[in-house]
N, C-alpha and C positions, 0 to 999 in steps of 0.2 A: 797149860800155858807156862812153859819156863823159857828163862835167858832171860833180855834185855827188855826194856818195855817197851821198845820197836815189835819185837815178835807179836803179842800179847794185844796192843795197839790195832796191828795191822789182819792178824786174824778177826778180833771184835768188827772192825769194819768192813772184812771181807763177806761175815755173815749177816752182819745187823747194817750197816753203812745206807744202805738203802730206807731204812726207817728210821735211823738214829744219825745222829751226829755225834760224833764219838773223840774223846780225846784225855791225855793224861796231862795234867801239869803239873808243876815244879812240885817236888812234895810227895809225890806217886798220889796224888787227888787224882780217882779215876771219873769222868763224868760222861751221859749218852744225853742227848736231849731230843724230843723227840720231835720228827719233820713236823706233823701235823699241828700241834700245840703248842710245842718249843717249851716245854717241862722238860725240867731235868733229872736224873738221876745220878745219883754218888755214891761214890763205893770210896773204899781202901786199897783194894788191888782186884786188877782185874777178873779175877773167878770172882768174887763179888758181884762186879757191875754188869757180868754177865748173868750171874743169877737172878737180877734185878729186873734186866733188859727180858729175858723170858718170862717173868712174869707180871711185868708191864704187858708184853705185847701179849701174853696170852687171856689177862684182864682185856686191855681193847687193842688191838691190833690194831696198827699205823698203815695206813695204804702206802703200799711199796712205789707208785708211779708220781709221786709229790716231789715237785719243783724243787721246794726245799732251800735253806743257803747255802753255800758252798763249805763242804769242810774246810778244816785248816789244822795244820797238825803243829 
């Protein structure tokens, strides 16, 4: 994951977006929180919250077809 945190962003949620809600704020505060329980995860930069997010989900896997609230970037 390099360039801008648009790229970085929008990869994380092209793989995870379906079980996480995923986003960066002001700060590079990277955060996922998860559809079912809406816990969150934080990181410092995205290869972090991505390492985080697979092993959240590989502790309990988030069901992929959950309603969910809407992103927002």
């Amino acid at each position: 994951m390099t360039g801008d945190r648009g790229e970085p962003l929008d990869e994380l949620r092209h793989h995870w977006g379906s079980a996480y809600m995923i986003a960066c704020h002001p700060g590079g505060r990277w955060v996922a929180e998860r559809r079912d329980a809406y816990e969150p995860l934080r990181a410092a930069s995205p290869e972090a919250l991505w390492d985080k997010i697979r092993a959240d989900y590989a502790a309990r896997p988030v069901p992929r077809d959950l309603p969910g609230r809407q992103r927002t970037r």
